[in-house]
Residue, then its C-alpha position, 0 to 999 in steps of 0.5 A: x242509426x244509434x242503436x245499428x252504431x252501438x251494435x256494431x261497436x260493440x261487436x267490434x269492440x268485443x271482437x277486440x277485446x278477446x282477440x288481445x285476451x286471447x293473445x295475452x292469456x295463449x301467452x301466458x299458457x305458453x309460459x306455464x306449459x314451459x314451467x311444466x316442460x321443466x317440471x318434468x325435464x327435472x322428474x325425467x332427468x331424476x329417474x336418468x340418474x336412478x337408473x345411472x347409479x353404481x349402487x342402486x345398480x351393484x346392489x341389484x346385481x348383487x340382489x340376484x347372486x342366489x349365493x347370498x344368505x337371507x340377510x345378505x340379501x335383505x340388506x343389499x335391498x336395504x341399501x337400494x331402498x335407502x339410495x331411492x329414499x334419499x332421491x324422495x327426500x332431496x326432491x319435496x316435489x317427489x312423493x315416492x320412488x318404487x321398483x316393481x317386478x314385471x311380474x307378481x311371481x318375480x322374486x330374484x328382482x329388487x321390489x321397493x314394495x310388498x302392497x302390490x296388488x294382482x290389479x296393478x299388473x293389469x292396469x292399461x298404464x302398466x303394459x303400457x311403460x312395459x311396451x315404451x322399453x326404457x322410454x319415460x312414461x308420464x301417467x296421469x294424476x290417479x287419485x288413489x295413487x299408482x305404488x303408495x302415494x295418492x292423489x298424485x301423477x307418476x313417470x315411468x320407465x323399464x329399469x335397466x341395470x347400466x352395468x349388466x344390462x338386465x331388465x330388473x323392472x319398472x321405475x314408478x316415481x310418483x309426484x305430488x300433484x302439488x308439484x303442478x301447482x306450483x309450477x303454474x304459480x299463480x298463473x291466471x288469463x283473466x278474472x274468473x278464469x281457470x287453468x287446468x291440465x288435461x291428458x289427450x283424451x279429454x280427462x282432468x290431470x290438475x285443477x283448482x277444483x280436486x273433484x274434477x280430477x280423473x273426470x272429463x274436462x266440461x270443455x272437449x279440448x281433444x275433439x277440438x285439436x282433433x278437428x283442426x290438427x292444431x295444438x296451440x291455439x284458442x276458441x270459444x266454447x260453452x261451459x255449464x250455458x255460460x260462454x268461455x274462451x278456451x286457450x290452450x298450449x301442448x306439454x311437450x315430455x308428457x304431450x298433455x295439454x294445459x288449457x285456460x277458460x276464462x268467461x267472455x262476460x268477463x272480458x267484455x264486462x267493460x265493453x258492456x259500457x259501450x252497449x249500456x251507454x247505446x241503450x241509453x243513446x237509443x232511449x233518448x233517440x226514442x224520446x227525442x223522436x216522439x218530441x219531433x213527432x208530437x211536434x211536427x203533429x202540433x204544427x203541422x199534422x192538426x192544422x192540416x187536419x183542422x184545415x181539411x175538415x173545414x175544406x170537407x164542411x165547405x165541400x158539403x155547401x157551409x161557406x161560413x167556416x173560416x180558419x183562425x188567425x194562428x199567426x204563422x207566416x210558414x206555409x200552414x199559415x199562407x195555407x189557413x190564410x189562403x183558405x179563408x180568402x178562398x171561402x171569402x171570393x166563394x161567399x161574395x160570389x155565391x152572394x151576389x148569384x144568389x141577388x142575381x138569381x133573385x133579381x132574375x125571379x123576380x124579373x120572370x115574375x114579372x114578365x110573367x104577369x105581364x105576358x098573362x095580362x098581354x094574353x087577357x088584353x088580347x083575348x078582349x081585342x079578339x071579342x071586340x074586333x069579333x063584335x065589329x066584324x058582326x056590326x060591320x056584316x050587320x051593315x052591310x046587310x042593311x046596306x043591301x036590303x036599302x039597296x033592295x028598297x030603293x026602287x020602292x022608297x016610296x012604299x017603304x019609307x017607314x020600313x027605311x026610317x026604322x031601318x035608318x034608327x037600327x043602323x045608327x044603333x049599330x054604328x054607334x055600338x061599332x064607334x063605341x067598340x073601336x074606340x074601346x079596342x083603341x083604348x086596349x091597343x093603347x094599353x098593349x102597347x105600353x105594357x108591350x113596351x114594359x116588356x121590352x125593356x124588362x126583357x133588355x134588363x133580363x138580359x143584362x142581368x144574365x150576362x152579369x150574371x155569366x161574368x159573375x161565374x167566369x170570375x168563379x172559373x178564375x178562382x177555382x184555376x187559382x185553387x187548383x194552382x194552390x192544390x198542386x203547389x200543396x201537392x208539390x210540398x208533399x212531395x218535398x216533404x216525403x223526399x226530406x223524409x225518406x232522406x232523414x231515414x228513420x227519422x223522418x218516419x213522422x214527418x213522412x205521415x205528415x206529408x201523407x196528410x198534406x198529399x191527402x189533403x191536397x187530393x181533397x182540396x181537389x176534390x172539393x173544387x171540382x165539385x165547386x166546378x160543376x156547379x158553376x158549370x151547371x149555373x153558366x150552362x143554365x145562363x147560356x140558355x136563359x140568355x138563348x131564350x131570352x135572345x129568341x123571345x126578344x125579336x118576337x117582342x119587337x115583332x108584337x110590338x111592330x103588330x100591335x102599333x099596326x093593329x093600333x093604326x088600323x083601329x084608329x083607321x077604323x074609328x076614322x071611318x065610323x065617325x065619318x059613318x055616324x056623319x053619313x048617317x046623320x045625312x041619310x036621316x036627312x036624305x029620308x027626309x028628302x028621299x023623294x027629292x033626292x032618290x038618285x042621291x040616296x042610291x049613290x049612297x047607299x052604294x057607298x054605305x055597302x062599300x063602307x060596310x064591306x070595307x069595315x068587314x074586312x079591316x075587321x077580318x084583319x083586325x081578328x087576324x091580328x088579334x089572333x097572332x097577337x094572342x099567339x105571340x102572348x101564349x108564346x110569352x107566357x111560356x118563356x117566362x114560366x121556363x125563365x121563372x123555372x131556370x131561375x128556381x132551379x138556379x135558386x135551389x142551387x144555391x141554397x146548397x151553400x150556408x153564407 
């Protein structure tokens, strides 16, 4: 803008100056070309009253009587010569005053001269006086002169004698061109100027300069007039490469020109105050504008740049990058400030997800074992109830075969006895593995108990764990606020600066920067985003399958309290069988006394034993789904144990 003003006032005040120059110096032309008008009123008037006067006009007359003897004749010359000698010495401008015949070969006409030459009847401005009849003809400035006199300009006209009427020649006055000179005085349009008076075809008739004389003018003044048909006027112009302003007026007795040149460097050389004053204007605009800059770079552009970095670092998992404390309350320090609050809620959540994560770990460890140890005690259910089964089927074989016997007790009371030791064997290997399968229904249910219970704390943990990454959902909404306010700002910032112009070029690369750096705050919260998608979706199915496995856990421990009961029914029944045992060594001993009672027993020892095959049977059913459910349990908590690794991996993306 500095610089567009000082342009344009320097134009206008150039325009100004040589418009009032122009008027000035076509003033003073106007003035000198007066000068010169009267200059040659006064040669015309001159050669008027030559032609009007009764001696010079008796004598010629008389110059022709050819009655006239030789010195008649040579003073009557005398007398005309004389009368335009004391014209040429009243006058100091005239330089000479001559008669010329129209022809070399005239003889009966008065010649002031005998030098003429034969070329000087030739010459163009001859004929042309001789075609004018009697009109004065100003000729140029000749160097060698036109009759005697150089370096001088000249009127002619025919010479009429005023009393006979006859053409007696051609009247040469010549002038000094000394005579211009001083009619222009000191004429002057302008410091370095110059005046000159130049004829219709361009050549030099005065100047300062007498070399120029006779030459053309260096500034085509005629091809101007020519081209706009007008006679007084100015306009530029360009001499020897430097620029001129040309004005220039007519000369009305001679119809010359007197134009003045003077340079344009020297009309605005004062108005070049105005264009070095602008440089200077626009020097110190420069400096002013690369101080803004480096500030503006200073206060806003490197904290931006410094906050960007540590945004694009946070980005790439280091959450331990901070701003530091510059003190600002202007919105790059809320922005610094903003940030380190925003890395601090990330650290402490990415914290306690990562002892979250952990506790879960952990928990699936745990779970984990005791889903392995539940499937090995349950396996060991299996062999047990397997060994009853086999005791049970083993009784009531031997129940049977006594069954067999009893008809023939009598012979086979030794057989009876041998099998009586082999059945209390039996059942006491049976007592022996119920009340060992008790024991282990005892144990599983407490572990199955533990289970429970860690599983509930699981599931607690998990649903922290989900409030945990909605309040990240919450802070990376806040983000996203503060990303389009800083979005907002850049745009402000560019509006402000396209409304300071050039001005505010720097300012609008900073707001670039805070769009930028806006975009990849963006950016980063949206990669933040993901993850906390990833971690939530992975805690909604954590929490699926955990809610899946929990009614199976309920179920295993609903079946192991029934297995419980049926191996508490099962000891019951053998205790009572050791007992009927005991009485059946006692009936042997009383076999032939009491052969009907020892039939009914043996009837209730075969119903015993197949009641015990069957709650056996059960048993083995049981334990089978019971071995089911564990592997089941096991496979949970290996998926439980993975999710909480592929969580852990996760976040050990981030630095705290």
């Amino acid at each position: 803008m500095v610089l567009v003003v000082g342009i344009f006032s320097y134009q206008i005040s150039k325009s100004v100056i040589k418009t009032k120059v122009a008027d000035a110096s076509h003033e003073t032309i106007v003035q000198a070309t007066d000068k010169i008008d009267f200059l040659l009123e006064n040669m015309e008037n001159i050669s008027v009253q030559i032609m009007s006067d009764d001696t010079i006009a008796d004598n010629m007359t008389k110059f022709k009587d050819k009655a006239l003897t030789q010195f008649d004749r040579l003073q009557t010359g005398q007398l005309v010569g004389n009368r335009l000698k004391s014209y040429v010495l009243s006058n100091a401008k005239i330089a000479d005053i001559n008669i010329i015949p129209f022809a070399a070969d005239v003889t009966d006409t008065y010649r002031s001269t005998t030098t003429l030459k034969d070329e000087t009847f030739k010459a163009p401005w001859f004929e042309e006086v001789k075609k004018a009849d009697g009109k004065a003809i100003w000729l140029p400035t000749s160097k060698a002169g036109y009759v005697t006199s150089p370096n001088s300009f000249a009127l002619g006209r025919v010479l009429r004698n005023i009393k006979s009427g006859s053409v007696e020649g051609i009247l040469i006055v010549e002038i000094k061109v000394t005579a211009l000179k001083d009619a222009l005085g000191v004429v002057s349009i302008g410091e370095g100027s110059e005046i000159a008076i130049i004829s219709a075809d361009n050549n030099v008739i005065y100047s300062d300069k007498t070399d120029d004389i006779e030459s053309k003018y260096a500034i085509d003044v005629a091809a101007n007039v020519a081209s706009t048909g007008n006679d007084s006027a100015n306009f530029d112009a360009t001499k020897n490469g430097e620029h001129f302003l040309t004005v220039y007026d007519p000369i009305q007795k001679s119809g010359w020109l007197i134009a003045g040149a003077v340079p344009v460097g020297e009309l605005v050389k004062d108005a070049k105050k105005i264009s070095n004053l602008m440089y200077v204007m626009v020097f110190v605009s420069m400096l002013l504008a690369v101080l803004v800059g480096y500030m503006a770079i200073r206060m806003i552009a490197r904290p931006l740049v410094a906050v960007r970095n540590l945004m694009m670092e946070g980005a790439r998992g280091n959450l331990t990058v901070r701003t530091k404390d510059t003190g600002r309350q202007d919105e790059i320090g809320q922005l610094s400030a903003s940030f380190n609050q925003m890395m601090e809620q990330i650290t402490n959540l990415v914290s306690q997800t990562t002892v979250s994560a952990q506790e879960v770990l952990d928990t699936a460890a745990e779970l984990s074992d005791a889903s392995k140890k539940t499937a090995q005690s349950a396996k060991e259910i299996a062999v047990a109830t397997e060994e009853i089964a086999g005791g049970a089927s083993s009784l009531a074989v031997e129940a049977e075969r006594g069954s067999d016997l009893t008809g023939s007790i009598t012979q086979k009371v030794n057989h009876v006895v041998e099998a009586n030791a082999q059945m209390e064997a039996a059942a006491a290997e049976v007592q022996l593995a119920s009340r060992k399968g008790t024991a282990y229904m005892s144990e599983l249910i407490t572990k199955t108990g533990t289970t429970e219970e860690m599983t509930r704390s699981m599931v607690e943990k998990v649903e922290k764990l989900q409030e945990s990454t909605s309040s990240i959902r919450k802070i990376l909404d806040m983000l996203n606020n503060i990303t389009k306010q800083t979005n907002i700002l850049s745009l402000n910032a560019t509006i402000e600066a396209a409304r300071a112009g050039a001005a505010g070029k720097g300012f609008m690369v900073v707001a670039d920067e805070i769009r930028k750096l806006a975009d990849q705050s963006k950016q980063s919260i949206d990669v933040v985003a993901q993850i906390t998608d990833r971690i939530q979706t992975e805690m909604q199915e954590t929490v699926a399958v955990l809610s899946k496995a929990y009614p199976i856990f309920q179920e295993q421990i609903v079946s192991v309290k029934d297995a419980d009961e049926i191996f508490k029914q099962v000891q019951s029944q053998m205790d009572g069988f050791a007992d009927q045992l005991k009485e059946v060594t006692d009936s042997v001993q009383q076999l032939r006394d009491s052969q009907a009672v020892l039939s009914d027993a043996m009837s209730n020892v075969s119903a015993v034993a197949q009641q015990s095959s069957a709650t056996s049977e059960e048993v083995a059913s049981l334990s089978s789904e019971q071995l089911s459910i564990s592997g089941g349990l096991v496979r949970l908590s290996e998926k439980l144990e993975d999710l909480s690794n592929s969580l852990k991996e996760s976040l050990s993306k981030f630095s705290i």
